[in-house]
Every structure is written in C-alpha cells, then in structure tokens.
N, C-alpha and C positions, 0 to 999 in steps of 0.2 A: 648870322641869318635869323635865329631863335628871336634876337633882342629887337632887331628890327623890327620882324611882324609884328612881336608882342605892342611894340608903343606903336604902332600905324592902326592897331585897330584898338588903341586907346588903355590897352593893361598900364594897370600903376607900378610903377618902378621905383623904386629910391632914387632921388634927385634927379626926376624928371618930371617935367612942364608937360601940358596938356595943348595943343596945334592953337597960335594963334596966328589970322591972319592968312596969307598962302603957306605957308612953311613949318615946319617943328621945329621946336628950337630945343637943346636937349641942354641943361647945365651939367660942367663938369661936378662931380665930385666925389670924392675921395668911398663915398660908401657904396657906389655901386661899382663892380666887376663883373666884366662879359664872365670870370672863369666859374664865377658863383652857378650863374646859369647851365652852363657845361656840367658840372658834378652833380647838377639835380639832376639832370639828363640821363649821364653815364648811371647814375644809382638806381634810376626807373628802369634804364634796363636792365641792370643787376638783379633787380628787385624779379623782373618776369623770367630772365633766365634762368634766376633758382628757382621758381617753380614747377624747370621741369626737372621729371626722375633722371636717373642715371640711364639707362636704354633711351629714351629722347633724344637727350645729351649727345651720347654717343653713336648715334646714327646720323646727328647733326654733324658731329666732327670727323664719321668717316669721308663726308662728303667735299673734305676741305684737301688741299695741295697735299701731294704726297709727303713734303718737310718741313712742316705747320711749325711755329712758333708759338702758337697760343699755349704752352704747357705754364709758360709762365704768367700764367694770368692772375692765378688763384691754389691754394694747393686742390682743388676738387678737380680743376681741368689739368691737371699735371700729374695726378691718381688716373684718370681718365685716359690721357694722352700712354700711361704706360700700358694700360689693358690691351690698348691699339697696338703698341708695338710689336712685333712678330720676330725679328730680326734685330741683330746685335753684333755688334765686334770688339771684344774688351782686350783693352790695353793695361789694365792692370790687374794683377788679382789675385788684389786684396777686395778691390770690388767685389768679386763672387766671393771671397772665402770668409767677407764680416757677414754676409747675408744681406746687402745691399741693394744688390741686383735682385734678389729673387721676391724683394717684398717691391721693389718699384719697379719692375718687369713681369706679371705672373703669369703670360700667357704666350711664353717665346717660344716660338720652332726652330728658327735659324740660332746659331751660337756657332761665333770665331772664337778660340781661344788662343791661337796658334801666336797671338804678337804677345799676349800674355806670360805665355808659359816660356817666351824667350827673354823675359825679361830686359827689355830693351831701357839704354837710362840715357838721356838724355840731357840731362843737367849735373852740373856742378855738384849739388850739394845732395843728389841723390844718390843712394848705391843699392845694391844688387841683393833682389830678397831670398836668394837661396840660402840654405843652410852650409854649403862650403864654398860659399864665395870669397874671393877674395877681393883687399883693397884696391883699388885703382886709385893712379892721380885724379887729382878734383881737374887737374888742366884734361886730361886728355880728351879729345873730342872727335877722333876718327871711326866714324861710321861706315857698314861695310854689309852690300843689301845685295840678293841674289834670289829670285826666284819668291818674292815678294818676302824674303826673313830681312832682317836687320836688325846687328845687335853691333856695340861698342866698342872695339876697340882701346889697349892699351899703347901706348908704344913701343913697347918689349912683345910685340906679337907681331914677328917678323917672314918666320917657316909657317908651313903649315899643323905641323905640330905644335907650337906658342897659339897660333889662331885660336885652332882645337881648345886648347887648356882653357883658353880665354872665356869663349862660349860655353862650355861647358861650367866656367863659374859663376856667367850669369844666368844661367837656369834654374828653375824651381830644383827644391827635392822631390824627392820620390813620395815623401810623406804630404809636402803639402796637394802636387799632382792627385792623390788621393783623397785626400781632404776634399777637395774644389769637387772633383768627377763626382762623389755619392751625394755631396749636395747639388749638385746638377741632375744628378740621376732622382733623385728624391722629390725634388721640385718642379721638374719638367717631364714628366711620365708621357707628354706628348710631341719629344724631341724629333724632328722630322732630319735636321743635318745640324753636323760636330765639326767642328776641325781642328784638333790639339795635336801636339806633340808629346810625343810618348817621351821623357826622359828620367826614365827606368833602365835605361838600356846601362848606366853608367854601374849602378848596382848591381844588376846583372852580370856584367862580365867580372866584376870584382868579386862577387861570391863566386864568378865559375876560378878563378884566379886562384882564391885563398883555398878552394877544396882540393885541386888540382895541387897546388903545394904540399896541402897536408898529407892529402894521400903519397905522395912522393916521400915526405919526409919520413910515413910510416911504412912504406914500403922499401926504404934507403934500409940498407943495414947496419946497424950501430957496433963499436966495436967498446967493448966492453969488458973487465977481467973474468977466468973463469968462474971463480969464486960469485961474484955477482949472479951470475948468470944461472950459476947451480940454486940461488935464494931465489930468484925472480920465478923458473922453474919449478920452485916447492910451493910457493906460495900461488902460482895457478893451479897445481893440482887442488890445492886446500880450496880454492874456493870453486872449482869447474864440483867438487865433490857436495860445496854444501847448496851452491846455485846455479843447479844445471840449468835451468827455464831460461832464470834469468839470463843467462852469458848467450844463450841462442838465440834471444830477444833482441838484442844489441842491434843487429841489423836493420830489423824491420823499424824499432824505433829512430834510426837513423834516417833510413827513407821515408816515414812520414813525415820526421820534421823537416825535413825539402821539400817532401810536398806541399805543408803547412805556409815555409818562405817563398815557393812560387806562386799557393796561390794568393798570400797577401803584397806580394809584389804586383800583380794586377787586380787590384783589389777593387780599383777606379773605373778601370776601363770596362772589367767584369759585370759592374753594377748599374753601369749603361747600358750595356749589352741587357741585362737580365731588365731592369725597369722599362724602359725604351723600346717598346715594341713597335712603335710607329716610323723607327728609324730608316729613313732610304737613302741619305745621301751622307756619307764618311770621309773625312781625309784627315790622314794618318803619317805625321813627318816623324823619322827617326823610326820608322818599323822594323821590328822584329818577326821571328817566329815566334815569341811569346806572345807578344800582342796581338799576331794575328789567330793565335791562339784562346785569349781573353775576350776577344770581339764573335767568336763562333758561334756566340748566341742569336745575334742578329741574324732574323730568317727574313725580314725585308728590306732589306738594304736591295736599293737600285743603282746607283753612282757611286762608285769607288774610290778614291784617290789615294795610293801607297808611296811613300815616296823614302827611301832605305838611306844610301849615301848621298849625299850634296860634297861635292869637289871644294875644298878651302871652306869647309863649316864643321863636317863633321863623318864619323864612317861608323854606321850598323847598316848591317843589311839584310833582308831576308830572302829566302832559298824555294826551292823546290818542296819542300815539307811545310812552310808555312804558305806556300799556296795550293797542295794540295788541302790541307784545313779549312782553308777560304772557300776552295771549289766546292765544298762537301756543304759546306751552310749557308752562303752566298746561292743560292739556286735561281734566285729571281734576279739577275744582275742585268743590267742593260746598258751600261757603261761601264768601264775598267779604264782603269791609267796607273801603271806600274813604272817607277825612275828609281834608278838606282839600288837593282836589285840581283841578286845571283839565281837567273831563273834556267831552265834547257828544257829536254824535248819532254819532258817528266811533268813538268809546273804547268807548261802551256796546253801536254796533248789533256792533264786534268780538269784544269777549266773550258777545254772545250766539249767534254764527254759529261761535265756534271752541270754546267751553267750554257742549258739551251735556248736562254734568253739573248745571251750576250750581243747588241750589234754595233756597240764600237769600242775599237782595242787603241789604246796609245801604249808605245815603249816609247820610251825616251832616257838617254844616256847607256852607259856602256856596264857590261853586267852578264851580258846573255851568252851562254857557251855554245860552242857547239851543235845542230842541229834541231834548234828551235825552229827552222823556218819548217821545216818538215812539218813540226805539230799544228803550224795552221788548219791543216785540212779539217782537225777535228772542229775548229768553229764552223759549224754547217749555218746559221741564222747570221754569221758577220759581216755588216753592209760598209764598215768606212773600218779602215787600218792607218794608223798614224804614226811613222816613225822620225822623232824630235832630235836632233844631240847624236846619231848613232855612230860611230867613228870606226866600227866595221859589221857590218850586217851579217853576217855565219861565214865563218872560213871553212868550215865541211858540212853543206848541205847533204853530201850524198849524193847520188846519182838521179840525175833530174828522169830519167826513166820512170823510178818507182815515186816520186813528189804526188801528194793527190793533190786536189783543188778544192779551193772556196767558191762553193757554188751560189752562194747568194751575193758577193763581196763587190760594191758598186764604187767604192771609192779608195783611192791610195793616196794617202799625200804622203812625200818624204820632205822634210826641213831640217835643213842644217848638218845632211848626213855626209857620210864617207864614200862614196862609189867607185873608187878604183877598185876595189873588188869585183872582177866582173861574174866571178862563179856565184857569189853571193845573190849578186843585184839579179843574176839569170836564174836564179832561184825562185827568190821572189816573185819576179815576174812569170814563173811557171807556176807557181801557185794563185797567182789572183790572176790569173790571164782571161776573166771575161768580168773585167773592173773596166767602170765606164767615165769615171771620171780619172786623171792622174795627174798629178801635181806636182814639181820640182821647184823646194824655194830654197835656198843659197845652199846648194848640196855640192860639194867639192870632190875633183873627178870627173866630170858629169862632159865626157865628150863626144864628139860624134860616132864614133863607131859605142859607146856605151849608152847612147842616148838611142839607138837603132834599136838594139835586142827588144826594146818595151813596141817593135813592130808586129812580137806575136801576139798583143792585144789588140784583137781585133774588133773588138767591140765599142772602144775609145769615142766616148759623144765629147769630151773636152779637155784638152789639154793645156795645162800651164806651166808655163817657164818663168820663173822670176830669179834675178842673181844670178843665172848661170852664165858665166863669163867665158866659158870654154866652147859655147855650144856657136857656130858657125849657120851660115843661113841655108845653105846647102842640108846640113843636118834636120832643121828644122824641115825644111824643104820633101825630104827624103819621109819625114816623119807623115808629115800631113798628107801627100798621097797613097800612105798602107794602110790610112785610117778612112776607111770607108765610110763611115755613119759618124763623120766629126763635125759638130755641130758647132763651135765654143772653141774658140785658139785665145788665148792669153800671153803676150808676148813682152814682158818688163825688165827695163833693165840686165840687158845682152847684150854684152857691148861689142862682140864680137859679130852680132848681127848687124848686117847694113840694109837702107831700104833699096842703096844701087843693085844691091845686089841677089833681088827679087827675080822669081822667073815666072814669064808671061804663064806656066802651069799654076806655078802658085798662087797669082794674081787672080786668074779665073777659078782657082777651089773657094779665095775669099769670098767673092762675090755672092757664093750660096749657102756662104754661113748666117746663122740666126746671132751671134756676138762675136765680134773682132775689137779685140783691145789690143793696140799696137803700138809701144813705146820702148823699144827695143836697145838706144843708143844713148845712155845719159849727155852727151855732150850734145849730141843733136838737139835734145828736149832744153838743153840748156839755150846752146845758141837761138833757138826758137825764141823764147822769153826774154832774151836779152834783145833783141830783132830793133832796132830803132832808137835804143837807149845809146850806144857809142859808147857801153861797156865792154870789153875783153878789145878792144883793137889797138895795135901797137904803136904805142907810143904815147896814148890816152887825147883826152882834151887840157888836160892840165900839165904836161911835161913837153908843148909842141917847142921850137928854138923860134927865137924873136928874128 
C-alpha cells in the first residue's frame, strides 16, 4: 500500500516511469523491493518507540493481552516484560539456584516451586539433580501424577516402598532446598504466596534414627573382663579430678549442637518466614512439625495449604503439636486445608480458640483420630466445612448430648467420603445443624435412611446430590419435605432415582423452587441424546439379515 500511494502521487522510485497517457506503467527491476520500503517503515517506528522512558513503555504494555509475546522483540521489551510479571511456576531449579530467575523476574509475588523441588525428568538423557540420586535406565519412561505431583518412575518400582525410594531419589537435598529458599527469601522481601516441598523430612528422621541408635548402644551394656574395667574406672576418676566443669559440660554441649542441627536443617524455610513479611498464601507438601515450626514466623499468612502424607508417593506427617504452633502464629487465617495429617480433639479445638478469623476448613484424607468432630464448636467464625477423601469420619464422637455447635457454619459439602458410619455422619450433622447449603458428591454409603438424619437441618436453602447411587426417590422425596426454606435441589447422576417415580407432593414443592437441576438417571440423559440417531437399538443398521 506505502508503494502504491507513493508513485500515484508521483514520488521517484528506482525503476520507475512517471504516468504516461491513461495508465502507469511501472518497469520491472531488479533494484527496487517493496521489503526495502517496509524496514524504513518498521525503523521509524523503532526510532519513536525508543524515545519513550521505561514508565511510558510499561504502562503501554500493561495495556496489552494478559500472555503478550512481545518480550521477544528486543532485549529492552523482554527486561520490561519481566518487571511485569508477578507470578511464576519453575520447573527446574537450577533456574533459581544460578540466579536466573531473580535478575529476569525482580518483582514476583506468586512463586510455585513444588514441580521443581520434585524433580521431575522427563527425558532420556536427563537425570536427577539431587545429591543421593540414583541412576535410572535412559529407557524408562513411566510417569506417575496425583494431586498435581508427578515424578518418574523406574521399572523396579513395583510396592509402594520401591515407589517411595524412587521419589525420594528424585528429590532435591536438603542443602540445595536451602540454598534456593535464602535466595528467594533475599530477593523477594515482597513474597505474597510459596508453594515448595519441604524434603528435609528424609534427614530428619535419619538423624532421629542414628541418635536413637546411639543412645541404645550407649545405654546397651558392654561385657567386658574385670581387669579392663578396674583401668577404665581409674582413669575416670583421674580425670572427673582434674576436669570437673568440664565432664558436667558434656551435656549441655550436646544439646546445643541439636539445637544448632535443627535449626540449620530449616534454615530455608526459616528465612522466608523471617524476610517475608508480606506472606499470606502457603502450601506446604511433605510437612512436618518442624516445618511447621520454621514457618511460625509468618504472622500474615491468610491461606494455608498443609498437605503431610500422599498415599503411593510418600509418608511424613504432622500432629497435634505442630498445629497447635501454627494456631499460636497463624492468627490472621481465613482459610485452612490440612490432608494427610495426625490431627484430634487437641489440633482442632487449638485452631479454633486461637485463629478467630478462620472461615473455611478442608480435611481431606484419613489421619483424624478419635473426637475431632467434637472440636468444631470452637470454630465460632466458620461459614463453609469441606470434607474430601474421608473413609471414616469419628468412630467416637461422644455423646451427641454434650456436641456444641457451629454457629455461623453456612455451608457443608462432603466429597468422596465414607458414610456408613452413621454415629459419625449423626455427629456431624449435630454439630453444623443450621448449615444452609449441603452437598453430597460420590460419598459411598449414602442411603436412605443415612441420607434422612441430615432432616435435623432445618435450615437447608439447597441441597445437592451428585453420584449417589444408593439414594432412591422416595429418600429424596422424604428429604425435600423436612426442608422448609429449600430454595435449590441439585439432582445428578442418581441412578437409583426415577422421574416415574416422582410424587404429585414433590412435583408441587418443585414448582416453588428459585433452581431445579434435574438429571438424576445417566441412561436416561443418554437415551435422550441418542433420540433419532438409531444408536443403541438391537440389532443396529448395519447387522440387519438380507
């Protein structure tokens, strides 16, 4: 377009003729190119975009699509492009630990490091940066992903102990985990959320291992001739006489240098904690009570995420002590999600007496002893309860008599839980009993007479069933008339429910509801969709007899 106007309103070109007649007549050749024109073009603009500053610049480019590719323009807009970014999820790191990241990223809040610190390989010819890893075949290629981790696989990693070993030797060290955390903690003093994996815990238990030995061995008694033993005896007098201080010393010097190795075994986390004052959002895979000891710095942390044992990856867990730690410096919490953890009535009734923020709780997986439901009452502020994974919700609540209640608690959802327990599930539901939303998604057990007791919720604006295969219409049925103020019925995949087998009462409660979603029978939902095609009919179109 540029060359056109130019020769239409008579600019001189290389080898071209001036209008003779009606027409232009334009000769080929060889020294003129349309691209010539183009790069003067692109350069004039080069020329005015450098003129402006860096703040112009970048308030030009925040205006641009949230996954701009312009970084590759120049390196000026690719320094520029990294001041803009906020958020990060490193897959390797060696990225953080060359100082990579932190000169072409200076201004990050978000930081994933969780695929990092698992070391995951994915090629052939790569292997595994921790310091006690071992080889793997260059063939092996089975990958093995749960709860968004995934790491590789050898062939020889059959039990779940071979797994275990497995994972664990694609893991960072201890020393480089530390290494990465102080230059994160150094560089980003305004870190707002973390997500790493603590894998310390392996040194950990191996120093509790090797002390626990020793002391056994030094506590074992040695048999030894008298003779010996009359010399060993002389020669402790001889020196209890000439270094008494010293020999009383032994102890106390013993116990510092434990305390010296615990605290540079969280020496990473610690330093986050300490630099990072802006921190509100944590998650935490592979926790300990140490760690959640090393993190007790952090006084604003809002979103929690602790996650202990994973089933076929790996088993630490933390306890009742390293949540009451948590409760005591977490004060400002507003969300909690604890999986895989050894918690009871001690861990729970603590965070609800010290963290009067808190309004939404997740458990998920199995962990919880005895009489934890009891300690709800103390979350007095908790508006939504989330149980994921549970495979038995309290086998001794105690006597639902003395159970208090959650007086603010507006929502319950259970997914993927266990409810043949009926003491338990009747627990529960004595405790959140003026919760207004309730929720059941693939919870197993879940039958009519166990799906009634949730009838002393009388408060119930909406109820959902989804996966429950056991539940009958009738049940359903039973439900929707104790629910006085039910605003919202959610009815998915129930295959036990029929629509024959609706009753003219239930038909008319629908009619005054504000949301009805009703897909209750997958075969029905199916044959629906299939309605005209002359899919599913026996014998087909293609197998008729001639």
């Amino acid at each position: 377009m540029a060359t056109r106007e130019m020769v239409g309103r008579g600019g001189s070109l290389p080898g071209a003729m001036r209008s003779k007649g009606l027409g232009n007549k334009i000769i080929d050749d060889d020294s003129w190119k349309p691209s010539s024109v183009v790069v003067v073009v692109a350069a004039d603009r080069g020329n005015m975009i450098s003129s402006f500053n860096d703040d112009v610049l970048l308030n030009i480019l925040r205006r641009l699509s949230p996954a701009p590719h312009y970084a590759l323009v120049c390196k000026r807009w690719m320094r520029l492009h990294g001041q803009l970014r906020l958020s990060i999820k490193v897959h390797d790191w060696r990225f953080l630990e060359s100082g990579r990241m932190l000169f072409r990223f200076p201004n990050l809040t978000d930081v994933d490091l969780s695929l990092a610190c698992s070391c995951i390989v994915t090629s052939s010819s790569s292997t595994p940066r921790g310091e006690n890893n071992n080889k793997q075949s260059s063939s092996a290629a089975i990958l093995l992903t749960h709860q968004g981790l995934t790491v590789q696989l050898g062939y020889d990693a059959v039990d779940p102990s071979s797994i275990e070993r497995c994972i664990e030797a694609q893991q960072l060290s201890p020393a480089q985990l530390d290494k990465g955390l102080k230059l994160l903690a150094d560089a980003y003093p305004g870190l707002q959320r973390l997500c790493v994996v603590d894998v310390r815990r392996d040194s950990y238990f191996g120093r509790r291992k090797t002390r626990i030995t020793s002391m056994s061995a030094a506590a074992a008694p040695a048999e030894v001739p008298e003779e010996e033993e009359i010399k060993d005896l002389r020669e402790a007098v001889k020196k209890k006489k000439k270094k008494p201080a010293a020999a009383a010393g032994e102890e106390e010097e013993a116990e510092e240098e434990e305390e010296e190795e615990e605290e540079e075994e969280t020496a990473g986390i610690a330093r986050i904690a300490q630099n990072c004052r802006l921190l509100q959002e944590l998650e935490l895979y592979q926790c300990t009570d140490e760690t959640l000891r090393a993190v007790s710095a952090c006084k604003n942390l809002q979103i929690v995420r602790l996650i202990g044992s994973v089933t076929g990856f790996y088993h630490c867990t933390f306890t009742d002590i390293g949540l009451t730690i948590m409760s005591q410096s977490f004060r400002r919490l507003v969300k909690l999600e604890l999986s895989g953890c050894e918690a009871s009535y001690e861990g729970i009734s603590a965070i609800g007496k010290c963290c009067l923020m808190l309004e939404e709780l997740t458990l998920s997986n199995k962990g919880f002893y005895e009489g934890w439901v009891a300690a709800l009452s103390f979350l007095t502020c908790l508006k939504t309860l989330r149980l994921e994974g549970c495979k038995q919700i309290d086998r001794n609540p105690g006597p639902v008599q003395l159970l208090g209640r959650c007086s603010a608690i507006e929502r319950l959802h259970l997914e993927r839980c266990d409810l043949r327990d009926r003491a338990g599930f009747n627990a529960l539901l004595t405790v959140c009993s003026v919760v207004k939303e309730l929720e059941f998604q693939d919870c197993w057990g879940l039958e009519d007479e166990t799906l009634s007791l949730a009838a002393n919720c009388k408060r119930v604006k909406l109820l959902g069933l989804e996966g429950c295969s056991l539940v009958t219409t009738s049940g359903v049925d039973t439900l929707v008339q104790a629910f006085r103020d039910l605003q919202r019925l959610r009815v998915t995949f129930c295959d036990n429910i029929r629509d024959s087998e609706l009753s003219p009462a239930l038909c008319d409660r629908v009619l005054t509801l504000k949301e009805f979603s009703w897909r209750p029978d997958t075969k029905s939902v199916l044959a629906a969709g299939l309605a005209g095609t002359g899919v599913g009919q026996r014998g087909g179109r293609f197998f008729r007899r001639a």
